[in-house]
mmJSON file of the N, C-alpha and C atoms, coordinates in Angstrom:
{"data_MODEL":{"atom_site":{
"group_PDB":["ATOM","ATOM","ATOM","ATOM","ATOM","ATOM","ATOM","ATOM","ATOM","ATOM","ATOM","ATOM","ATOM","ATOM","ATOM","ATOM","ATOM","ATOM","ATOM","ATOM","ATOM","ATOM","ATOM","ATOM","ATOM","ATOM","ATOM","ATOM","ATOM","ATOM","ATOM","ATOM","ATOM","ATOM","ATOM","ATOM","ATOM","ATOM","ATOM","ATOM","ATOM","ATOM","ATOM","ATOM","ATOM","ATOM","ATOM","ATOM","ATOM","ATOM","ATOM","ATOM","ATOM","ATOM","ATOM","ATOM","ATOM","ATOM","ATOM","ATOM","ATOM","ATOM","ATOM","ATOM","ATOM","ATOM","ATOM","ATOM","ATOM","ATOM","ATOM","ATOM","ATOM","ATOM","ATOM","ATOM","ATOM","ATOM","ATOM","ATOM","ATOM","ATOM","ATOM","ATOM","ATOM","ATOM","ATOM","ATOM","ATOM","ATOM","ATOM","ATOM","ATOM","ATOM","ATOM","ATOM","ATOM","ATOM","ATOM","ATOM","ATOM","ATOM","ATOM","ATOM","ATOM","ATOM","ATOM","ATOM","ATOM","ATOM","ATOM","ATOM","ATOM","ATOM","ATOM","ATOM","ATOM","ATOM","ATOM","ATOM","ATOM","ATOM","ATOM","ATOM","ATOM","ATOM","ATOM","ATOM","ATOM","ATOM","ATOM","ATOM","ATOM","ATOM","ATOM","ATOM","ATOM","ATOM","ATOM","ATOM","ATOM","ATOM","ATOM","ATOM","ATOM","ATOM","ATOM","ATOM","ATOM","ATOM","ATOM","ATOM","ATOM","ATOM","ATOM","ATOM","ATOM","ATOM","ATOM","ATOM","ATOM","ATOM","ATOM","ATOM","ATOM","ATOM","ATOM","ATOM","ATOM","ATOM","ATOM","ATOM","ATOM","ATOM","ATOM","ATOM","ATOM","ATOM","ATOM","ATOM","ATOM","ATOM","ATOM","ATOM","ATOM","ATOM","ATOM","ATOM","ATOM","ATOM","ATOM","ATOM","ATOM","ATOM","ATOM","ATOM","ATOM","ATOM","ATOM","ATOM","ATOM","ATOM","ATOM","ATOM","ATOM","ATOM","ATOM","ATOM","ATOM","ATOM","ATOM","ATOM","ATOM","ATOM","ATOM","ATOM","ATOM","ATOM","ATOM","ATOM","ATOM","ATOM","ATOM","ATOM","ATOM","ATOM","ATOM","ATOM","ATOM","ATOM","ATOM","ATOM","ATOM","ATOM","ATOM","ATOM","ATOM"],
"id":[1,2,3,4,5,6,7,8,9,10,11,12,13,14,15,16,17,18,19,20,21,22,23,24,25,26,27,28,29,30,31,32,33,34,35,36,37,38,39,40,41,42,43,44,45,46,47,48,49,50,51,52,53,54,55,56,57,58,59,60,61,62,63,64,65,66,67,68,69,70,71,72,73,74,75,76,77,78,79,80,81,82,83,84,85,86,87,88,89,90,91,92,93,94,95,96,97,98,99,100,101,102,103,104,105,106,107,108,109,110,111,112,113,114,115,116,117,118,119,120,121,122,123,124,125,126,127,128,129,130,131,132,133,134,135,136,137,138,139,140,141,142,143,144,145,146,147,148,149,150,151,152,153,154,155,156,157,158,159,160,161,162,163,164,165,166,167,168,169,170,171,172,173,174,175,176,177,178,179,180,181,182,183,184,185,186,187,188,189,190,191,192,193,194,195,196,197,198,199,200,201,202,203,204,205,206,207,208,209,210,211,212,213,214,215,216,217,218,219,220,221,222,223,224,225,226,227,228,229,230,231,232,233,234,235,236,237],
"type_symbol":["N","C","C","N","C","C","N","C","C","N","C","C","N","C","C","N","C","C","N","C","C","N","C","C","N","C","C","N","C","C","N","C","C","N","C","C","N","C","C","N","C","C","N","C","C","N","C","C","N","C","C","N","C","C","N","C","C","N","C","C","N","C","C","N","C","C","N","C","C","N","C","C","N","C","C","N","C","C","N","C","C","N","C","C","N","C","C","N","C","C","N","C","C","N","C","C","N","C","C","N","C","C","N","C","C","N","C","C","N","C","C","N","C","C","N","C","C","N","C","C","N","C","C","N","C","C","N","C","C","N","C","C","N","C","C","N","C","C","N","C","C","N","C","C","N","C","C","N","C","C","N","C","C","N","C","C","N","C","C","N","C","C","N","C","C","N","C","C","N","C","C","N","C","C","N","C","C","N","C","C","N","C","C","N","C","C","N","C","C","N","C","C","N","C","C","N","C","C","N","C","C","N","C","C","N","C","C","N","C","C","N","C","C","N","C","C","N","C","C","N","C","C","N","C","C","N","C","C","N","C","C","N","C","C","N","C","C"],
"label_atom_id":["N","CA","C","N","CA","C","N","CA","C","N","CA","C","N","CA","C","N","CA","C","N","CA","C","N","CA","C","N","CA","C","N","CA","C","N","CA","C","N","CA","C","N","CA","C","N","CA","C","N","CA","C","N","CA","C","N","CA","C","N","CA","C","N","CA","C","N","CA","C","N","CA","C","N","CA","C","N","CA","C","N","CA","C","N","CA","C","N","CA","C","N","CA","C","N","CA","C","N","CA","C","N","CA","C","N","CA","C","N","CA","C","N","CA","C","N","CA","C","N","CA","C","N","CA","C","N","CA","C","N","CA","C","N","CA","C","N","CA","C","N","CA","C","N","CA","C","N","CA","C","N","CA","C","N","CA","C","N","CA","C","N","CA","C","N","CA","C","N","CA","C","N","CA","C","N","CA","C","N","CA","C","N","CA","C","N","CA","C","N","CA","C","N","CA","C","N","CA","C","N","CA","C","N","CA","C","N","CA","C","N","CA","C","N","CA","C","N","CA","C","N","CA","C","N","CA","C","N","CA","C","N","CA","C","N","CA","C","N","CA","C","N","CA","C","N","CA","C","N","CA","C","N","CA","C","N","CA","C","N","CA","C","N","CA","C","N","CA","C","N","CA","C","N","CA","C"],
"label_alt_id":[null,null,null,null,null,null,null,null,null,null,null,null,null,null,null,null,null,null,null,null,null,null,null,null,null,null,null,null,null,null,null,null,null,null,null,null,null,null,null,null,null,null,null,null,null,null,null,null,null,null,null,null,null,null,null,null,null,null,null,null,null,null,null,null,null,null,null,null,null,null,null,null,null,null,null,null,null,null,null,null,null,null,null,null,null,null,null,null,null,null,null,null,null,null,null,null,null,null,null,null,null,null,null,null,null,null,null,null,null,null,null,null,null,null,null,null,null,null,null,null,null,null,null,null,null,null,null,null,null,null,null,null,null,null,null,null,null,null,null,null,null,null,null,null,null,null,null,null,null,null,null,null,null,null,null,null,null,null,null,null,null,null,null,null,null,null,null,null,null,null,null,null,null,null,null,null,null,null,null,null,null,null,null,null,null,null,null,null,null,null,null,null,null,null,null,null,null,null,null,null,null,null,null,null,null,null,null,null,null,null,null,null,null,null,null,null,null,null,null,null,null,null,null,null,null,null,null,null,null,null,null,null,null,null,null,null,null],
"label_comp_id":["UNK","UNK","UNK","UNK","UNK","UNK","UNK","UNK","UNK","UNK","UNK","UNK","UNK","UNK","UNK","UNK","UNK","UNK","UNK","UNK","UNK","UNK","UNK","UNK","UNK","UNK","UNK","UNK","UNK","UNK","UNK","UNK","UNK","UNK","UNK","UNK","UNK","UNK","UNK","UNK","UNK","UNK","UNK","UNK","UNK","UNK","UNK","UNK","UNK","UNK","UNK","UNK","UNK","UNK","UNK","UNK","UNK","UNK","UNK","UNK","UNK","UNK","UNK","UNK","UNK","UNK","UNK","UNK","UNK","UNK","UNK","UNK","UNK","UNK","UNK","UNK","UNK","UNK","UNK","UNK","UNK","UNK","UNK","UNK","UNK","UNK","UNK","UNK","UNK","UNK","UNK","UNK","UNK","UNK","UNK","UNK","UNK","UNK","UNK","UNK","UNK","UNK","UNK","UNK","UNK","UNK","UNK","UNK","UNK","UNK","UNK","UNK","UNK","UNK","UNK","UNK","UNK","UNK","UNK","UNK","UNK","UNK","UNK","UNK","UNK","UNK","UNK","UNK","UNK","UNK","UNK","UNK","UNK","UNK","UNK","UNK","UNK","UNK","UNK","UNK","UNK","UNK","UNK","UNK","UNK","UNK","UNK","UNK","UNK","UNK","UNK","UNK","UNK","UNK","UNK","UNK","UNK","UNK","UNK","UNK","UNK","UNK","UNK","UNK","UNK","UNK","UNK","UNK","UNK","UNK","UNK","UNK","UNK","UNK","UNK","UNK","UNK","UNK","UNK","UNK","UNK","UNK","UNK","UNK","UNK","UNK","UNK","UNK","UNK","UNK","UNK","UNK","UNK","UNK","UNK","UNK","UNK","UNK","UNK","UNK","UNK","UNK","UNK","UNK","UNK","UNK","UNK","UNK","UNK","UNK","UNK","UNK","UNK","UNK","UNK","UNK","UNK","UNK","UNK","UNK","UNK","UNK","UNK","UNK","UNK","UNK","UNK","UNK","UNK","UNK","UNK","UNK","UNK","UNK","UNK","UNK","UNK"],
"label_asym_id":["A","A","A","A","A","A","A","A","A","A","A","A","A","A","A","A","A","A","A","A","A","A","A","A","A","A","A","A","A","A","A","A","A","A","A","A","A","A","A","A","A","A","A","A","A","A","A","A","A","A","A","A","A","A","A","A","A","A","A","A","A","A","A","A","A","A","A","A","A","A","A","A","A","A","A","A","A","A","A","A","A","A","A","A","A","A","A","A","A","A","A","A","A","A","A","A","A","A","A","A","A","A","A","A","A","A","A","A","A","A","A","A","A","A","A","A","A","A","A","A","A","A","A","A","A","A","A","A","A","A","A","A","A","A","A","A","A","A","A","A","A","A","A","A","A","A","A","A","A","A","A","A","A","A","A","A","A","A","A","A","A","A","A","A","A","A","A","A","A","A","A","A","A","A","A","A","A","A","A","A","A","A","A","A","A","A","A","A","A","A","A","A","A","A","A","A","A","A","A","A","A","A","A","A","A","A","A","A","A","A","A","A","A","A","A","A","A","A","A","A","A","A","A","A","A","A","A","A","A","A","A","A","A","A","A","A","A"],
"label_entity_id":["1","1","1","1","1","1","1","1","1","1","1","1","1","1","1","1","1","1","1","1","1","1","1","1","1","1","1","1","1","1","1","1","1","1","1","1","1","1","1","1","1","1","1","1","1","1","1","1","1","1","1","1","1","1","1","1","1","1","1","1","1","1","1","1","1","1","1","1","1","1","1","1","1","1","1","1","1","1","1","1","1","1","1","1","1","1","1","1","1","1","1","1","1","1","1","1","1","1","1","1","1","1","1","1","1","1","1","1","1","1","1","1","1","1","1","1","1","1","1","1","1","1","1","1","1","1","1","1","1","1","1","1","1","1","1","1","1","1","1","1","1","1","1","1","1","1","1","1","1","1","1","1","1","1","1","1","1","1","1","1","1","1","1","1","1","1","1","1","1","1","1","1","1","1","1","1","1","1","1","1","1","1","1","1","1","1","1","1","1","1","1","1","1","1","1","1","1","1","1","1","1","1","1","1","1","1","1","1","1","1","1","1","1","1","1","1","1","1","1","1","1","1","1","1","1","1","1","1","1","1","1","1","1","1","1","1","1"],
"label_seq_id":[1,1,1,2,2,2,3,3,3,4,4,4,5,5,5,6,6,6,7,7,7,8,8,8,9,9,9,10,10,10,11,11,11,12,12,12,13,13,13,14,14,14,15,15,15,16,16,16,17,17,17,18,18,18,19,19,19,20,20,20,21,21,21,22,22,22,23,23,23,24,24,24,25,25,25,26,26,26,27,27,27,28,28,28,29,29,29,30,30,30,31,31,31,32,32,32,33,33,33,34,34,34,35,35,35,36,36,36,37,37,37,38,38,38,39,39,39,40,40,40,41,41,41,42,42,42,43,43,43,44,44,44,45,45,45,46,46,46,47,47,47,48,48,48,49,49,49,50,50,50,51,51,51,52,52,52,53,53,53,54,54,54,55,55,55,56,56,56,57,57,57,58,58,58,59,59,59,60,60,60,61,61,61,62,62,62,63,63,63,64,64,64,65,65,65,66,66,66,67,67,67,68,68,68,69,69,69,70,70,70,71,71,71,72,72,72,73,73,73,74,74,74,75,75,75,76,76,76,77,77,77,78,78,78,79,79,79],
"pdbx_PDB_ins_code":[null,null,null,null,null,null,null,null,null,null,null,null,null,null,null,null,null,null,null,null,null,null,null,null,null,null,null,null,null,null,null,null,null,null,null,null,null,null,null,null,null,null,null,null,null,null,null,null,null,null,null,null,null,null,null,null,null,null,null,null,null,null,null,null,null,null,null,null,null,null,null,null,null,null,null,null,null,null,null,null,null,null,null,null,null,null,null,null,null,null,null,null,null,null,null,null,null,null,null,null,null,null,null,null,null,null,null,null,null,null,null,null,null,null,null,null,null,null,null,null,null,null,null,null,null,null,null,null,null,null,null,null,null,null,null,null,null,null,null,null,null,null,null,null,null,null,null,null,null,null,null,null,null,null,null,null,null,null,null,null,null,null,null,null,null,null,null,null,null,null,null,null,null,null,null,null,null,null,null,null,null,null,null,null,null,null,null,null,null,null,null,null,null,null,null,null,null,null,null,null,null,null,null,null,null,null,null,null,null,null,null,null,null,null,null,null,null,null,null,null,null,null,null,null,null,null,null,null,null,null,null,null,null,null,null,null,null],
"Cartn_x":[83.985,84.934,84.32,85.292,84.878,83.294,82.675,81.317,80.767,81.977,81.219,81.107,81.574,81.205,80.495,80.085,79.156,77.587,77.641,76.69,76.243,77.263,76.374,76.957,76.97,76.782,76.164,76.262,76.622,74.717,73.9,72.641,71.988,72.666,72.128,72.155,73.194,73.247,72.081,71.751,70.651,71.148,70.591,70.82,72.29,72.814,74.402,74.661,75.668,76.086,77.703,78.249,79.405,79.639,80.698,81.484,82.6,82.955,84.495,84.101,85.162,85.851,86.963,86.879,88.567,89.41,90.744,91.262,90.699,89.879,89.288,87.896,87.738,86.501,85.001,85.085,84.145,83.815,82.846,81.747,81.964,82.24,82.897,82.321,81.611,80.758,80.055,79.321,78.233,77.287,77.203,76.123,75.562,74.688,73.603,73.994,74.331,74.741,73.7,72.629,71.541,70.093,69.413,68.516,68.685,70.263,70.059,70.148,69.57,69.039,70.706,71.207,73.059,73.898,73.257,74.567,73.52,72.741,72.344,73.647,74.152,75.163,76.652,76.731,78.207,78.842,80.029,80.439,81.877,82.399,82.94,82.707,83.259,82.392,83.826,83.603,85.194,84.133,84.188,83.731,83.637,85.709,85.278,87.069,87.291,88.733,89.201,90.454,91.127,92.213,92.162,92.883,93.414,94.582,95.03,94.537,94.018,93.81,94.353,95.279,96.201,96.984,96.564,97.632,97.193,95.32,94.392,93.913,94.0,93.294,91.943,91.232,89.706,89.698,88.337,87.351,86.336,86.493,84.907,84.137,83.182,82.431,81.79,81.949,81.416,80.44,81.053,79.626,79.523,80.387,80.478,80.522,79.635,79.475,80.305,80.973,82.558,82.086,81.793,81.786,82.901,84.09,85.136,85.799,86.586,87.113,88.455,88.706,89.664,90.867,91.363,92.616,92.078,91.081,90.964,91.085,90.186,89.964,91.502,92.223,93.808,94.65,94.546,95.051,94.562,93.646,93.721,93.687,94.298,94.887,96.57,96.959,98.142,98.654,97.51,98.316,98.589],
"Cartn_y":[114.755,115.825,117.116,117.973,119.191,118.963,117.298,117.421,118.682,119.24,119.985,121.446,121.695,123.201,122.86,121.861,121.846,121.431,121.511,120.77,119.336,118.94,117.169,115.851,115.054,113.962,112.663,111.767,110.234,110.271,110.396,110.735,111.297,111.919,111.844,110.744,109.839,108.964,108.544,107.712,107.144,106.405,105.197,103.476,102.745,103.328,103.002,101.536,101.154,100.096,100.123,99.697,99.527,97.69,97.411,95.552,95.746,94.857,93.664,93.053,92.61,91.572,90.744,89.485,89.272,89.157,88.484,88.582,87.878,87.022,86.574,86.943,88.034,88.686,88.397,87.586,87.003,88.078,88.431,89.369,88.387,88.953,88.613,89.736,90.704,91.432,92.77,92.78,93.707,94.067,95.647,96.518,97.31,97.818,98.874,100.604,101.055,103.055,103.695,103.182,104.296,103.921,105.425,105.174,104.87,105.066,104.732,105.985,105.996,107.628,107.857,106.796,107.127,107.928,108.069,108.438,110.232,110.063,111.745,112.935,113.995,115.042,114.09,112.899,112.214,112.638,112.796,113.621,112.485,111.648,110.496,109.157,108.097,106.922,105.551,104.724,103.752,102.587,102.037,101.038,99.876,99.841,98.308,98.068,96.602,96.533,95.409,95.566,94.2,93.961,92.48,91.727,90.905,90.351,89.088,88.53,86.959,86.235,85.092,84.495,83.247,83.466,82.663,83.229,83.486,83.435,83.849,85.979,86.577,87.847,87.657,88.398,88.994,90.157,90.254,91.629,91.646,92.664,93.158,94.199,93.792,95.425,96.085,97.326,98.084,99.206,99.982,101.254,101.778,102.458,103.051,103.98,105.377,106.973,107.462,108.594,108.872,110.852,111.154,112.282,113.093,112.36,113.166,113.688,114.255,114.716,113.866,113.665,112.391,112.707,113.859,113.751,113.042,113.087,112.362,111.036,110.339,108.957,108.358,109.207,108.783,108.637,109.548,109.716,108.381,107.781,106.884,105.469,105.721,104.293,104.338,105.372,105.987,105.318,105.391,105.067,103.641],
"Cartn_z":[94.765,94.647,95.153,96.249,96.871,96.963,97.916,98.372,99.292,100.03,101.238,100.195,99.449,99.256,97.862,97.345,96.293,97.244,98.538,99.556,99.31,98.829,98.237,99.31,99.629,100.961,100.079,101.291,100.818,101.206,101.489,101.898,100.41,99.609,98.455,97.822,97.383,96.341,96.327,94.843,94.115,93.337,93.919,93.364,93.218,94.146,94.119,95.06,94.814,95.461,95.193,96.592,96.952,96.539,95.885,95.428,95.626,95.781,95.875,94.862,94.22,93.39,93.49,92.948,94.084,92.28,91.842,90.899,89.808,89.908,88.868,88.532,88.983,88.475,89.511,90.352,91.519,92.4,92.08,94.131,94.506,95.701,97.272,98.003,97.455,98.738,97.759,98.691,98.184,99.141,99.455,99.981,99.357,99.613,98.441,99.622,98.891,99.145,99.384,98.778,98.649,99.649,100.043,100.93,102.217,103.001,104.469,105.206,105.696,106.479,107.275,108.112,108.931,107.353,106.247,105.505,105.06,105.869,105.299,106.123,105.228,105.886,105.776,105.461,105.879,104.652,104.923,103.574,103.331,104.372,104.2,104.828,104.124,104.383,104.903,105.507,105.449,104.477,103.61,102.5,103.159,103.088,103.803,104.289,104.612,104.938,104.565,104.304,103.747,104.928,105.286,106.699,106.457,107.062,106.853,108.168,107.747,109.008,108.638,109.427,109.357,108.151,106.745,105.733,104.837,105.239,103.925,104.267,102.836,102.592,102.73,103.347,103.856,103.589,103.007,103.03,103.669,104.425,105.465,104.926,103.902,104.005,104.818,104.952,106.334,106.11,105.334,104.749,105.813,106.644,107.733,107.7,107.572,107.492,109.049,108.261,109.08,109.681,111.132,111.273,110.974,111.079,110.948,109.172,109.07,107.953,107.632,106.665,106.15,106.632,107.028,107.852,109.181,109.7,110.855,110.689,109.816,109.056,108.765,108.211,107.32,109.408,110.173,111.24,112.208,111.958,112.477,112.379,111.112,110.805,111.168,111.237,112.318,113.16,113.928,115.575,115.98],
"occupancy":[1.0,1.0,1.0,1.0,1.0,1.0,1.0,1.0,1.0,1.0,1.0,1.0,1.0,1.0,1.0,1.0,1.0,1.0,1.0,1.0,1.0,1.0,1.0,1.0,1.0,1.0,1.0,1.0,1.0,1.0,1.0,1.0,1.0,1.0,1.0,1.0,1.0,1.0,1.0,1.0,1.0,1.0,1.0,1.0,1.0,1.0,1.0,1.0,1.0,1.0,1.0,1.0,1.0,1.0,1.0,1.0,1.0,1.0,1.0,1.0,1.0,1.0,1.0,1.0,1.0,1.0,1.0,1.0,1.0,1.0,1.0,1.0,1.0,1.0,1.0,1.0,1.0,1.0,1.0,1.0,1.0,1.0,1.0,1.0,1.0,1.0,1.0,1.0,1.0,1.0,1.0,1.0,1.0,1.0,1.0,1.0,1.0,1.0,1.0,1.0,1.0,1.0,1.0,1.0,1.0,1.0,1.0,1.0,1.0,1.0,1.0,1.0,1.0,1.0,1.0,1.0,1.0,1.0,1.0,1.0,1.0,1.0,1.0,1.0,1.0,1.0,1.0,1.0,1.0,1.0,1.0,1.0,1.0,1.0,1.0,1.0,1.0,1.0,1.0,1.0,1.0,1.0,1.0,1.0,1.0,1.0,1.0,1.0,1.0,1.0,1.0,1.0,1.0,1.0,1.0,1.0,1.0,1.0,1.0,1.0,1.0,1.0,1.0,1.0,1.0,1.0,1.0,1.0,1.0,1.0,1.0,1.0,1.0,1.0,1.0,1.0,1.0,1.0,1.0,1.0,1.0,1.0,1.0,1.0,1.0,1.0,1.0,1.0,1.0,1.0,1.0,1.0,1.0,1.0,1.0,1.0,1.0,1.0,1.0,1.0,1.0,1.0,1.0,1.0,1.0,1.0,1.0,1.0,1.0,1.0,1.0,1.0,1.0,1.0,1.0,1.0,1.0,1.0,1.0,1.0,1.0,1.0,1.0,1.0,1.0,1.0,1.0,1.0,1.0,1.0,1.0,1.0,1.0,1.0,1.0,1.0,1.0],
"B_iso_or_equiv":[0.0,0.0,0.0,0.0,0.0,0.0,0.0,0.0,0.0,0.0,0.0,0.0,0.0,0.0,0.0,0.0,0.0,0.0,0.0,0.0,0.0,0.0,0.0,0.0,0.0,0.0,0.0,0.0,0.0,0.0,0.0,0.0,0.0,0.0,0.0,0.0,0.0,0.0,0.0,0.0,0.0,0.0,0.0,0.0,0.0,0.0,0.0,0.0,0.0,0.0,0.0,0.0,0.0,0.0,0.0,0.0,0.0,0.0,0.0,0.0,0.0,0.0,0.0,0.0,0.0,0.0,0.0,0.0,0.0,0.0,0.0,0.0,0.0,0.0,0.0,0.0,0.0,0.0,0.0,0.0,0.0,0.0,0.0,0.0,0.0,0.0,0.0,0.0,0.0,0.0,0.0,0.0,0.0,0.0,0.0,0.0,0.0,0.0,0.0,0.0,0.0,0.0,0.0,0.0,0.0,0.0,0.0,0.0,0.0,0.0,0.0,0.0,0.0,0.0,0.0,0.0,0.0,0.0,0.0,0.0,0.0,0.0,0.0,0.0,0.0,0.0,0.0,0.0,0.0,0.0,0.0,0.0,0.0,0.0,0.0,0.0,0.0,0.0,0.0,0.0,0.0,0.0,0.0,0.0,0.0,0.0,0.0,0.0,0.0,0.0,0.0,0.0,0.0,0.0,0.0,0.0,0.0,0.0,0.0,0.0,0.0,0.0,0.0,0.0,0.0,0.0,0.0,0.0,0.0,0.0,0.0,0.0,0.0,0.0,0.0,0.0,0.0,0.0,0.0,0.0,0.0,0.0,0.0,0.0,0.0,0.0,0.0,0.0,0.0,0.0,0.0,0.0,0.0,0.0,0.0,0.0,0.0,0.0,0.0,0.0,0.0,0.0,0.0,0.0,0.0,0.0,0.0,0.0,0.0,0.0,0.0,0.0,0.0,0.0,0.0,0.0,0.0,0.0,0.0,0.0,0.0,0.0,0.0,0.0,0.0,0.0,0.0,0.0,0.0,0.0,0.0,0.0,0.0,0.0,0.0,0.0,0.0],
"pdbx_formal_charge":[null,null,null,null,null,null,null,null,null,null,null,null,null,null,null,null,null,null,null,null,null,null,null,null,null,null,null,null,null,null,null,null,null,null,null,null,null,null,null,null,null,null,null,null,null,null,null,null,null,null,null,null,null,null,null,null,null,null,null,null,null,null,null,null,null,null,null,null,null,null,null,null,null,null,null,null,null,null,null,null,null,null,null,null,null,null,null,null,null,null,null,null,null,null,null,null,null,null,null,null,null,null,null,null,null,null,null,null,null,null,null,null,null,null,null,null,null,null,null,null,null,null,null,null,null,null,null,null,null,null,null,null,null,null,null,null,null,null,null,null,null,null,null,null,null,null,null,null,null,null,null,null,null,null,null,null,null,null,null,null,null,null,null,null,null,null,null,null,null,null,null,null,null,null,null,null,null,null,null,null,null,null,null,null,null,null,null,null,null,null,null,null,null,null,null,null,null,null,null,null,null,null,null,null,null,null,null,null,null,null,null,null,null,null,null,null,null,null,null,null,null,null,null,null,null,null,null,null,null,null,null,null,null,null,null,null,null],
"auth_seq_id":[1,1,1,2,2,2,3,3,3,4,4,4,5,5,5,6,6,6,7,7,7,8,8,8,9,9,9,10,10,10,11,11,11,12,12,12,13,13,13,14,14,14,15,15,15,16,16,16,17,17,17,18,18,18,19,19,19,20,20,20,21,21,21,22,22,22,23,23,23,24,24,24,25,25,25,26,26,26,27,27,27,28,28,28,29,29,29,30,30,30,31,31,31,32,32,32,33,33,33,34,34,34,35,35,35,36,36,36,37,37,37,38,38,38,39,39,39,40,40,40,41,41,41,42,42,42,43,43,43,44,44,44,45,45,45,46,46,46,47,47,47,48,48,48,49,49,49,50,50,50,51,51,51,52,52,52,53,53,53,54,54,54,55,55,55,56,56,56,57,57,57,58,58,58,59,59,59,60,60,60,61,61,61,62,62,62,63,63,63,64,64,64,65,65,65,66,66,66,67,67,67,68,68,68,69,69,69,70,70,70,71,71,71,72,72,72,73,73,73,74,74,74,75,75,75,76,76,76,77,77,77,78,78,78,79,79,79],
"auth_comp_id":["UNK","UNK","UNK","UNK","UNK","UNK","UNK","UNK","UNK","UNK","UNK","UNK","UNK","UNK","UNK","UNK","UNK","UNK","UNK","UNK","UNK","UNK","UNK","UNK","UNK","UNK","UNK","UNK","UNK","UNK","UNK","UNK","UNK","UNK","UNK","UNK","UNK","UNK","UNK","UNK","UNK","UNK","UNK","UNK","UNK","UNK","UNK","UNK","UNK","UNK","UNK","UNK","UNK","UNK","UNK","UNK","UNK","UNK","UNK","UNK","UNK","UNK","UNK","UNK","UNK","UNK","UNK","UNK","UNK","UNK","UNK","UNK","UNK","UNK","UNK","UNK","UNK","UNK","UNK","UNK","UNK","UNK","UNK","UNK","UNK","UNK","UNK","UNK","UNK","UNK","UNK","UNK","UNK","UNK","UNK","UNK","UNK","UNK","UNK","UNK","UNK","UNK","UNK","UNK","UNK","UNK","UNK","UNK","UNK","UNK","UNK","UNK","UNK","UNK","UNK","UNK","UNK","UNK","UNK","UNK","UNK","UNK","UNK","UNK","UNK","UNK","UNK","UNK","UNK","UNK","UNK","UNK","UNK","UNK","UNK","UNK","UNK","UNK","UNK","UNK","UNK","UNK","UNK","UNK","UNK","UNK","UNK","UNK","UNK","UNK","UNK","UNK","UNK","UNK","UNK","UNK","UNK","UNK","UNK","UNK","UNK","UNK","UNK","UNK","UNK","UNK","UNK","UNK","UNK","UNK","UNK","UNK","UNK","UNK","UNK","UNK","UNK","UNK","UNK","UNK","UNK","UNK","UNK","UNK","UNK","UNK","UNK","UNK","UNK","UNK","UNK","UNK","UNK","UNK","UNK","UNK","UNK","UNK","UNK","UNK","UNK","UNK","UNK","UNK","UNK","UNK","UNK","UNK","UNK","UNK","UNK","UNK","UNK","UNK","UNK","UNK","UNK","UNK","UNK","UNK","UNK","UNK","UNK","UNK","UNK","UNK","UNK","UNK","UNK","UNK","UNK","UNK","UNK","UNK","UNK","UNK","UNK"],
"auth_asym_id":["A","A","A","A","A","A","A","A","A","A","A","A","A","A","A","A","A","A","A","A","A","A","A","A","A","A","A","A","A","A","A","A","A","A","A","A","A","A","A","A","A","A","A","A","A","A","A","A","A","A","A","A","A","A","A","A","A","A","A","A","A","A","A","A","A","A","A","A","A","A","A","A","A","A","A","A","A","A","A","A","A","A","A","A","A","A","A","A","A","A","A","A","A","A","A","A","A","A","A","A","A","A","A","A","A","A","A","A","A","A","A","A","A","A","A","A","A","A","A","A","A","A","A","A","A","A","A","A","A","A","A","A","A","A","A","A","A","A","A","A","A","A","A","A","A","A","A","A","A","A","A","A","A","A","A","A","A","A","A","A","A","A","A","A","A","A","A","A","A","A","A","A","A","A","A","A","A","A","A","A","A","A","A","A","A","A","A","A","A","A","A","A","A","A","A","A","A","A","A","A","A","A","A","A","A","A","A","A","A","A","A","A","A","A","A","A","A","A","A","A","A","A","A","A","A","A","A","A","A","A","A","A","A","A","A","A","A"],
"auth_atom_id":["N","CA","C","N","CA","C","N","CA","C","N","CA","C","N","CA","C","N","CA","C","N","CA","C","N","CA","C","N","CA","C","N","CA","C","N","CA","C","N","CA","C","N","CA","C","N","CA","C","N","CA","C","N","CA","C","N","CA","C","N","CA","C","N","CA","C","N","CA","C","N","CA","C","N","CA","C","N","CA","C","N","CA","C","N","CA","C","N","CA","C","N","CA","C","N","CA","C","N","CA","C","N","CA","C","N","CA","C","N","CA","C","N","CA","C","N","CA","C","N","CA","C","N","CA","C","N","CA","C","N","CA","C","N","CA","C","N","CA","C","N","CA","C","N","CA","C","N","CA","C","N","CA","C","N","CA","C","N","CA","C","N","CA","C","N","CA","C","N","CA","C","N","CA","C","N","CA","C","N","CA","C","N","CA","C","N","CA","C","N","CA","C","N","CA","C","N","CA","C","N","CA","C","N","CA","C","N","CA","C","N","CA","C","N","CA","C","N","CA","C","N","CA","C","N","CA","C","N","CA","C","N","CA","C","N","CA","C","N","CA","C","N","CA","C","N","CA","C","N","CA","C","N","CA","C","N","CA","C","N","CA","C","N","CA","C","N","CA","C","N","CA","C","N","CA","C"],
"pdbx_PDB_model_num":[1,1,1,1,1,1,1,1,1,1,1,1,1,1,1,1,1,1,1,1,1,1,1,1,1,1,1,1,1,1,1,1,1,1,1,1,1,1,1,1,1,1,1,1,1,1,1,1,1,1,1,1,1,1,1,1,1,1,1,1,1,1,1,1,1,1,1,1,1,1,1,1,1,1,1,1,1,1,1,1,1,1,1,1,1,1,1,1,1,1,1,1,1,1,1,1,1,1,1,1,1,1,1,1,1,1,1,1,1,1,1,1,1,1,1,1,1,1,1,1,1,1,1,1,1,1,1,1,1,1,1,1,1,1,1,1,1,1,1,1,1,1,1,1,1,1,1,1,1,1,1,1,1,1,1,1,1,1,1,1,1,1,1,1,1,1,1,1,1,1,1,1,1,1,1,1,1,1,1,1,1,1,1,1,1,1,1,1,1,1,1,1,1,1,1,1,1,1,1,1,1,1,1,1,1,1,1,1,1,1,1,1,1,1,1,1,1,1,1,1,1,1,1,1,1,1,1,1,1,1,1,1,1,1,1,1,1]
}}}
């Protein structure tokens, strides 16, 4: 919340980790947040994505540090 004017970034976290769960309570994915130098200054991140392929739901985790600002991020799932 309001990271950019409290100066705080995804480059800080400590000992965090990003999960999935699917409905019965099962990890189905898991990356660790903390310690990767691409998330120092990123002030937003895309996690991960949910797809349909054929007629089964997928999750991709991604942990993808985002230069842009979330109207950009929200804008391009847009087009």
């Amino acid at each position: 919340y309001d990271a950019k004017n409290r100066k705080q970034h995804f480059g800080m976290v400590e000992n965090a980790y990003v999960r999935a769960v699917d409905a019965a309570g099962k990890e189905i994915a898991r990356y660790r947040l903390s310690n990767d130098p691409s998330y120092e200054g990123k002030l937003n991140m895309l996690m991960g994505e949910v797809y349909r392929e054929g007629g089964e739901w997928k999750f991709k985790a991604l942990g993808n540090p985002l230069a842009e600002d979330m109207n950009g991020v929200v804008g391009s799932f847009m087009r």
